[in-house]
C-alpha positions in Angstrom: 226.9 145.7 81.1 228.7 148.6 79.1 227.0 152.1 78.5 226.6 151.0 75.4 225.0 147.7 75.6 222.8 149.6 78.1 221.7 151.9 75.7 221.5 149.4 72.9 219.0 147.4 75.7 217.0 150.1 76.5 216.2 151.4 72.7 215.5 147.7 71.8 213.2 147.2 74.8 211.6 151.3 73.8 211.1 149.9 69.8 209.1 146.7 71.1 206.9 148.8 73.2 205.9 151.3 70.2 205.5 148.3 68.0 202.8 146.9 71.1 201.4 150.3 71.1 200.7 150.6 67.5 199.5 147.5 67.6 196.9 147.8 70.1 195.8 151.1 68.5 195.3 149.4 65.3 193.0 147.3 66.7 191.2 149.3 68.4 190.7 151.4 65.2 189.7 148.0 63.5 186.9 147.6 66.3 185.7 151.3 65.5 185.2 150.6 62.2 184.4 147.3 62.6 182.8 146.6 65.6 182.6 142.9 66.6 180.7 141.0 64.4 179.5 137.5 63.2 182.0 137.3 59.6 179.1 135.4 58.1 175.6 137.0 58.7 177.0 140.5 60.6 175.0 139.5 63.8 176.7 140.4 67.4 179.7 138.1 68.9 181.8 138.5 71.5 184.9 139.1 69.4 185.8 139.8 66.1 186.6 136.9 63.9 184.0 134.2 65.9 181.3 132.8 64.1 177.9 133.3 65.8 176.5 129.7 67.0 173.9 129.3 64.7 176.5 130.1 61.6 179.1 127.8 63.0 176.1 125.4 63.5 175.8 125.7 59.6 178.8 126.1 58.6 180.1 122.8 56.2 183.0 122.3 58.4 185.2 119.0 56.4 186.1 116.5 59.0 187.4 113.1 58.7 186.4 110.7 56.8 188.0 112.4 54.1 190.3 111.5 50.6 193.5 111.7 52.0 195.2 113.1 48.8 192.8 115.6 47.9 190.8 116.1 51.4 186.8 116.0 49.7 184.9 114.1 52.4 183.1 110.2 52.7 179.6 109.8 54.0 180.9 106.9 55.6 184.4 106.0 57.4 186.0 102.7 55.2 189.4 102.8 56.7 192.4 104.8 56.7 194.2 106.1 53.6 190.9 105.5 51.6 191.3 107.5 47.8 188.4 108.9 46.1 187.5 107.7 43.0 188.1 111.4 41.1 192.1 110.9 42.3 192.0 107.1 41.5 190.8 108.2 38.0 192.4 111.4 37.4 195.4 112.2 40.1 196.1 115.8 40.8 199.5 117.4 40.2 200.0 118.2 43.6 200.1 116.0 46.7 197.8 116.6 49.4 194.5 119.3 49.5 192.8 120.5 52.6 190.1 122.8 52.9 188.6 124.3 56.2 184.8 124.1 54.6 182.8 122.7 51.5 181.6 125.9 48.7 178.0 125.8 49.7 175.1 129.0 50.6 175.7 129.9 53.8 178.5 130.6 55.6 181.2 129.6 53.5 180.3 131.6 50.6 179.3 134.5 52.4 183.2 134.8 54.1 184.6 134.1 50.4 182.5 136.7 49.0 183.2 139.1 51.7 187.2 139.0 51.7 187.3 138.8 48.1 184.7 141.2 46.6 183.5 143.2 49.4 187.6 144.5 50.7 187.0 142.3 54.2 190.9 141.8 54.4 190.2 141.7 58.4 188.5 138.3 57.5 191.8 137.2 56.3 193.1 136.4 60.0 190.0 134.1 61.4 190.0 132.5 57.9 193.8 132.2 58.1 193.6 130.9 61.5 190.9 127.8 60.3 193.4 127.2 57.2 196.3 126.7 59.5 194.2 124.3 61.7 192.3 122.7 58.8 196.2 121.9 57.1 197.8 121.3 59.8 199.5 118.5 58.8 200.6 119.5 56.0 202.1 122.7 57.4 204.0 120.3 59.9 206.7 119.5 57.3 205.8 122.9 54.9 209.2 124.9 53.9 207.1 127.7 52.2 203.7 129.1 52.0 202.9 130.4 48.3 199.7 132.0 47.3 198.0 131.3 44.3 198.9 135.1 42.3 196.6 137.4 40.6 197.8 138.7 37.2 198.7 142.5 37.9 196.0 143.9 35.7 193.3 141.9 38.3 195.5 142.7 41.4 195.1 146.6 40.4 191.7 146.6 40.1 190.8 144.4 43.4 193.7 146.0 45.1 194.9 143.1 46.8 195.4 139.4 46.5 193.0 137.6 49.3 195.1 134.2 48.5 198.1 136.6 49.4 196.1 137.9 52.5 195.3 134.3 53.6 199.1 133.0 53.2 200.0 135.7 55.7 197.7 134.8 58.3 198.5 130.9 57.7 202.0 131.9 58.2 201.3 134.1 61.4 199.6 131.4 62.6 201.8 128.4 61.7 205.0 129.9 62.0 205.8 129.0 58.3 207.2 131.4 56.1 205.4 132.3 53.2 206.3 134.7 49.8 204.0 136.3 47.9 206.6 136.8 44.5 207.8 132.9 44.9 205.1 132.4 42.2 203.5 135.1 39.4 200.9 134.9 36.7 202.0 135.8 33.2 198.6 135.2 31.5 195.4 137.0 32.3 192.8 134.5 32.3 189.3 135.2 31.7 187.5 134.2 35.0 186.9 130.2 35.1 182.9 130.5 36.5 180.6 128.5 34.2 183.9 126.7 32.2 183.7 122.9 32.4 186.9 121.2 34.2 188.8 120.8 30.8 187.9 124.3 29.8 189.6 125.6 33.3 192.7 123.3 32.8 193.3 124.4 29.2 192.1 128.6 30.5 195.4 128.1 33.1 197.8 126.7 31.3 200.7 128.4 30.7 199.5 131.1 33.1 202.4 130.6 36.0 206.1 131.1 36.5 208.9 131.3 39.1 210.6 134.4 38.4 213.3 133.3 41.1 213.8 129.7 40.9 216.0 129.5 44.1 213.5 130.6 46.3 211.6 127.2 45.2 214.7 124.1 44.5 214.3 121.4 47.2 211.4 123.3 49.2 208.3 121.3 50.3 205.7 123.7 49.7 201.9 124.6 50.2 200.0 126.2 47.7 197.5 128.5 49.2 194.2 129.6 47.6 190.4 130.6 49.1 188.7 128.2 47.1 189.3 125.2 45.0 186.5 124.3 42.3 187.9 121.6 39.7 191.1 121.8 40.9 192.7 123.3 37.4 194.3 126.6 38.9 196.1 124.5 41.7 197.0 121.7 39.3 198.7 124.3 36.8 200.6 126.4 39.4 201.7 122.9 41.4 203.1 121.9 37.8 204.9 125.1 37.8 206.4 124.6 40.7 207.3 121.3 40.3 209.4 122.2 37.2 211.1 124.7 39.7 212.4 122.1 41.7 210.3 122.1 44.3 210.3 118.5 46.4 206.3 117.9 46.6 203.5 120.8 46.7 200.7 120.1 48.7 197.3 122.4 48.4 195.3 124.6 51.3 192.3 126.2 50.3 189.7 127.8 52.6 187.2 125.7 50.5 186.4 123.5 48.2 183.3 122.9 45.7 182.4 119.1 45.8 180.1 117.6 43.3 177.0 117.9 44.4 177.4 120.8 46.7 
Protein backbone atom coordinates (compact mmCIF):
# COMPACT_ATOMS: atom_id res chain seq x y z
CA UNK A 1 0.00 0.00 0.00
CA UNK A 2 1.17 3.58 -1.15
CA UNK A 3 1.78 6.60 1.40
CA UNK A 4 -1.07 7.68 0.09
CA UNK A 5 -3.53 5.05 0.24
CA UNK A 6 -2.11 4.72 3.82
CA UNK A 7 -2.99 7.98 4.63
CA UNK A 8 -6.32 7.91 2.79
CA UNK A 9 -6.89 4.48 5.22
CA UNK A 10 -5.96 5.92 8.20
CA UNK A 11 -8.26 9.34 7.94
CA UNK A 12 -11.17 7.08 6.76
CA UNK A 13 -10.69 4.61 9.71
CA UNK A 14 -10.10 8.33 12.18
CA UNK A 15 -13.61 9.85 10.52
CA UNK A 16 -15.58 6.48 11.56
CA UNK A 17 -14.24 6.61 14.97
CA UNK A 18 -15.51 10.38 15.59
CA UNK A 19 -18.75 9.56 13.95
CA UNK A 20 -18.92 6.43 16.90
CA UNK A 21 -17.84 8.92 19.31
CA UNK A 22 -20.36 11.41 18.63
CA UNK A 23 -22.60 8.95 18.54
CA UNK A 24 -22.26 7.47 21.75
CA UNK A 25 -22.14 10.87 23.34
CA UNK A 26 -25.42 11.70 21.90
CA UNK A 27 -26.85 9.05 23.58
CA UNK A 28 -25.68 9.40 26.48
CA UNK A 29 -26.92 13.07 26.51
CA UNK A 30 -30.39 11.58 25.32
CA UNK A 31 -30.28 9.36 28.65
CA UNK A 32 -29.45 12.59 30.72
CA UNK A 33 -32.23 14.19 29.64
CA UNK A 34 -34.24 11.36 29.20
CA UNK A 35 -33.43 8.82 31.42
CA UNK A 36 -34.82 5.35 30.61
CA UNK A 37 -38.29 5.28 30.66
CA UNK A 38 -41.61 3.32 29.84
CA UNK A 39 -42.71 5.60 26.26
CA UNK A 40 -46.25 5.02 27.37
CA UNK A 41 -46.92 5.74 31.17
CA UNK A 42 -43.13 7.19 32.02
CA UNK A 43 -42.59 4.27 34.58
CA UNK A 44 -38.86 2.63 34.91
CA UNK A 45 -37.51 0.13 32.11
CA UNK A 46 -34.43 -1.20 31.44
CA UNK A 47 -33.78 0.76 28.36
CA UNK A 48 -35.11 3.48 26.51
CA UNK A 49 -37.66 2.79 23.88
CA UNK A 50 -39.15 -0.70 25.81
CA UNK A 51 -42.55 -0.69 26.85
CA UNK A 52 -42.99 -1.66 30.57
CA UNK A 53 -44.90 -5.16 30.82
CA UNK A 54 -48.05 -4.11 31.95
CA UNK A 55 -48.20 -1.42 28.91
CA UNK A 56 -47.10 -3.90 26.43
CA UNK A 57 -49.69 -6.13 28.24
CA UNK A 58 -52.23 -3.39 27.08
CA UNK A 59 -51.09 -2.36 24.30
CA UNK A 60 -53.66 -3.27 21.03
CA UNK A 61 -50.95 -4.92 19.24
CA UNK A 62 -52.78 -6.06 15.34
CA UNK A 63 -51.94 -9.61 14.65
CA UNK A 64 -53.19 -11.93 12.16
CA UNK A 65 -56.22 -12.51 11.39
CA UNK A 66 -56.29 -9.38 9.64
CA UNK A 67 -57.80 -7.76 6.03
CA UNK A 68 -55.04 -8.31 3.93
CA UNK A 69 -55.47 -5.12 1.83
CA UNK A 70 -56.08 -2.77 4.44
CA UNK A 71 -54.56 -4.74 7.63
CA UNK A 72 -57.88 -3.90 10.28
CA UNK A 73 -58.12 -7.20 12.22
CA UNK A 74 -61.04 -10.37 12.38
CA UNK A 75 -62.27 -11.69 15.60
CA UNK A 76 -62.07 -14.89 14.06
CA UNK A 77 -59.41 -16.62 11.48
CA UNK A 78 -61.77 -17.60 8.09
CA UNK A 79 -58.89 -18.39 5.78
CA UNK A 80 -56.17 -16.66 4.06
CA UNK A 81 -56.57 -13.62 1.87
CA UNK A 82 -60.00 -12.88 3.61
CA UNK A 83 -61.19 -8.88 2.61
CA UNK A 84 -63.14 -6.88 4.93
CA UNK A 85 -66.30 -5.73 3.99
CA UNK A 86 -65.28 -1.70 4.13
CA UNK A 87 -62.57 -2.73 1.04
CA UNK A 88 -65.19 -5.05 -0.62
CA UNK A 89 -67.52 -2.04 -0.48
CA UNK A 90 -65.36 0.90 -0.86
CA UNK A 91 -61.53 -0.12 -2.07
CA UNK A 92 -58.78 2.13 -1.03
CA UNK A 93 -56.53 3.92 -3.58
CA UNK A 94 -53.60 2.30 -2.27
CA UNK A 95 -52.69 -1.36 -2.08
CA UNK A 96 -51.83 -2.74 1.14
CA UNK A 97 -52.11 -0.95 5.03
CA UNK A 98 -50.40 -2.12 8.07
CA UNK A 99 -50.44 -0.68 11.35
CA UNK A 100 -48.22 -1.74 14.47
CA UNK A 101 -51.53 -1.01 16.97
CA UNK A 102 -55.34 -0.12 16.94
CA UNK A 103 -56.11 4.04 18.06
CA UNK A 104 -57.48 3.18 21.43
CA UNK A 105 -56.74 4.92 25.38
CA UNK A 106 -53.86 3.48 26.55
CA UNK A 107 -50.76 2.99 25.17
CA UNK A 108 -51.22 3.69 21.63
CA UNK A 109 -52.57 7.09 22.02
CA UNK A 110 -50.36 8.05 24.70
CA UNK A 111 -47.00 7.32 22.14
CA UNK A 112 -49.05 9.26 19.32
CA UNK A 113 -49.73 12.07 21.49
CA UNK A 114 -46.35 12.21 22.87
CA UNK A 115 -44.23 12.28 19.41
CA UNK A 116 -46.60 14.44 17.98
CA UNK A 117 -47.74 17.18 20.44
CA UNK A 118 -45.47 16.86 23.27
CA UNK A 119 -41.71 17.14 20.87
CA UNK A 120 -40.90 13.19 21.89
CA UNK A 121 -38.96 12.88 18.50
CA UNK A 122 -36.74 10.10 20.59
CA UNK A 123 -40.07 7.99 20.34
CA UNK A 124 -39.65 8.08 16.70
CA UNK A 125 -36.97 5.15 16.71
CA UNK A 126 -38.90 2.40 19.02
CA UNK A 127 -42.02 3.41 17.03
CA UNK A 128 -40.04 3.21 13.84
CA UNK A 129 -38.62 0.01 14.79
CA UNK A 130 -42.52 -1.60 15.45
CA UNK A 131 -43.49 0.04 11.97
CA UNK A 132 -40.64 -1.72 10.17
CA UNK A 133 -41.69 -5.09 11.91
CA UNK A 134 -45.39 -4.44 11.73
CA UNK A 135 -44.89 -3.80 7.51
CA UNK A 136 -42.50 -5.95 6.98
CA UNK A 137 -43.76 -7.33 4.06
CA UNK A 138 -44.47 -4.68 2.42
CA UNK A 139 -41.06 -3.17 2.99
CA UNK A 140 -39.70 -6.48 1.43
CA UNK A 141 -40.34 -5.25 -2.14
CA UNK A 142 -40.57 -1.14 -1.01
CA UNK A 143 -38.33 1.12 -3.51
CA UNK A 144 -39.06 4.29 -1.35
CA UNK A 145 -40.28 5.29 1.95
CA UNK A 146 -42.49 8.71 1.66
CA UNK A 147 -44.00 10.38 4.63
CA UNK A 148 -47.27 11.72 4.58
CA UNK A 149 -46.10 15.93 4.52
CA UNK A 150 -47.29 18.69 6.67
CA UNK A 151 -48.12 21.95 4.85
CA UNK A 152 -45.21 24.44 5.78
CA UNK A 153 -47.34 26.79 7.78
CA UNK A 154 -48.15 23.43 10.25
CA UNK A 155 -44.44 22.15 9.92
CA UNK A 156 -43.31 25.75 11.36
CA UNK A 157 -45.38 25.77 14.10
CA UNK A 158 -44.87 21.96 15.31
CA UNK A 159 -41.25 22.20 14.11
CA UNK A 160 -41.11 18.94 12.64
CA UNK A 161 -42.97 16.31 10.75
CA UNK A 162 -43.39 13.03 13.09
CA UNK A 163 -44.61 11.05 9.80
CA UNK A 164 -41.09 12.44 8.54
CA UNK A 165 -39.43 11.30 11.94
CA UNK A 166 -41.07 7.80 11.60
CA UNK A 167 -39.94 7.28 7.75
CA UNK A 168 -36.38 7.76 9.04
CA UNK A 169 -36.43 5.29 11.57
CA UNK A 170 -38.45 2.70 9.23
CA UNK A 171 -35.68 3.31 6.90
CA UNK A 172 -32.85 2.84 9.56
CA UNK A 173 -34.35 -0.04 10.38
CA UNK A 174 -35.35 -1.59 7.03
CA UNK A 175 -32.63 -0.58 5.00
CA UNK A 176 -35.19 1.22 2.60
CA UNK A 177 -34.54 4.52 1.52
CA UNK A 178 -36.90 7.04 2.18
CA UNK A 179 -37.42 11.09 1.03
CA UNK A 180 -38.98 13.45 2.89
CA UNK A 181 -39.61 16.10 -0.43
CA UNK A 182 -40.78 13.01 -2.79
CA UNK A 183 -44.28 14.23 -1.79
CA UNK A 184 -45.45 18.03 -0.44
CA UNK A 185 -48.82 19.48 0.64
CA UNK A 186 -49.99 22.60 -1.35
CA UNK A 187 -53.25 23.03 0.65
CA UNK A 188 -53.55 23.75 4.30
CA UNK A 189 -56.24 21.69 5.62
CA UNK A 190 -58.15 22.48 8.52
CA UNK A 191 -57.48 19.52 11.00
CA UNK A 192 -59.87 16.39 9.98
CA UNK A 193 -60.96 15.56 14.03
CA UNK A 194 -64.79 15.38 14.24
CA UNK A 195 -65.23 15.47 10.10
CA UNK A 196 -67.22 12.44 8.81
CA UNK A 197 -65.20 10.17 6.22
CA UNK A 198 -66.70 12.15 3.15
CA UNK A 199 -65.94 15.40 4.86
CA UNK A 200 -62.07 14.16 5.27
CA UNK A 201 -61.92 12.94 1.61
CA UNK A 202 -63.37 16.07 0.12
CA UNK A 203 -60.94 18.38 3.20
CA UNK A 204 -57.73 16.50 1.31
CA UNK A 205 -58.33 16.68 -1.95
CA UNK A 206 -56.27 18.49 -4.00
CA UNK A 207 -53.85 18.91 -1.06
CA UNK A 208 -50.73 16.82 -2.57
CA UNK A 209 -48.11 16.97 -5.25
CA UNK A 210 -44.83 15.56 -6.57
CA UNK A 211 -42.70 18.53 -7.08
CA UNK A 212 -40.05 16.03 -8.69
CA UNK A 213 -41.84 13.47 -10.56
CA UNK A 214 -38.61 11.31 -11.27
CA UNK A 215 -37.99 10.63 -7.90
CA UNK A 216 -41.51 8.63 -7.98
CA UNK A 217 -41.93 6.89 -12.09
CA UNK A 218 -41.83 3.09 -11.69
CA UNK A 219 -41.07 3.05 -7.75
CA UNK A 220 -43.12 0.72 -5.54
CA UNK A 221 -43.61 2.83 -2.70
CA UNK A 222 -44.82 2.93 1.05
CA UNK A 223 -46.68 5.75 2.37
CA UNK A 224 -45.81 6.36 5.87
CA UNK A 225 -48.04 8.16 8.43
CA UNK A 226 -48.62 7.80 12.57
CA UNK A 227 -52.10 7.19 12.35
CA UNK A 228 -54.74 6.27 9.91
CA UNK A 229 -58.53 7.20 10.84
CA UNK A 230 -60.88 6.90 7.69
CA UNK A 231 -58.23 6.42 5.51
CA UNK A 232 -58.88 9.89 3.34
CA UNK A 233 -55.31 11.51 3.79
CA UNK A 234 -53.67 8.19 2.64
CA UNK A 235 -56.15 7.63 -0.14
CA UNK A 236 -55.47 11.34 -1.54
CA UNK A 237 -51.63 11.33 -1.32
CA UNK A 238 -51.60 7.44 -2.81
CA UNK A 239 -53.78 9.02 -5.81
CA UNK A 240 -51.09 11.57 -6.00
CA UNK A 241 -48.61 9.34 -6.38
CA UNK A 242 -50.19 7.13 -8.59
CA UNK A 243 -50.63 9.90 -11.14
CA UNK A 244 -46.73 10.33 -10.67
CA UNK A 245 -46.03 7.09 -11.95
CA UNK A 246 -45.53 5.32 -9.25
CA UNK A 247 -46.01 1.22 -9.80
CA UNK A 248 -48.34 0.47 -6.57
CA UNK A 249 -48.28 2.44 -3.05
CA UNK A 250 -48.86 0.45 -0.24
CA UNK A 251 -49.65 2.30 3.44
CA UNK A 252 -47.71 2.03 7.06
CA UNK A 253 -49.10 3.73 9.79
CA UNK A 254 -48.18 3.33 13.49
CA UNK A 255 -52.00 3.00 14.00
CA UNK A 256 -55.08 2.78 12.92
CA UNK A 257 -58.72 3.79 14.37
CA UNK A 258 -61.21 0.81 13.72
CA UNK A 259 -64.89 1.22 14.07
CA UNK A 260 -65.60 0.56 17.21
CA UNK A 261 -62.38 1.26 18.89
Amino acid sequence: MSDVEQTSARAQWCAQALRKIIRRAGQRALEAIYPSACPACHGAVEQNGFLCAQCWALAPFIERPYCERSGVPFAQDLGAGLLSPQVLSDPPVWSRARAVMLYQDGPARRLVHALKYSDRIDYAGPMGAWMARAGAQLLESADLLVPVPLHRGRLFSRRFNQAAALAAAISKASGAPHDPLALVRVKKTPPQVGLTRTQRADNVQGAFRTPDAAKIVGRRIVLVDDVMTSGATCNAAARVLLRAGATNVDTLVFARVVSGN
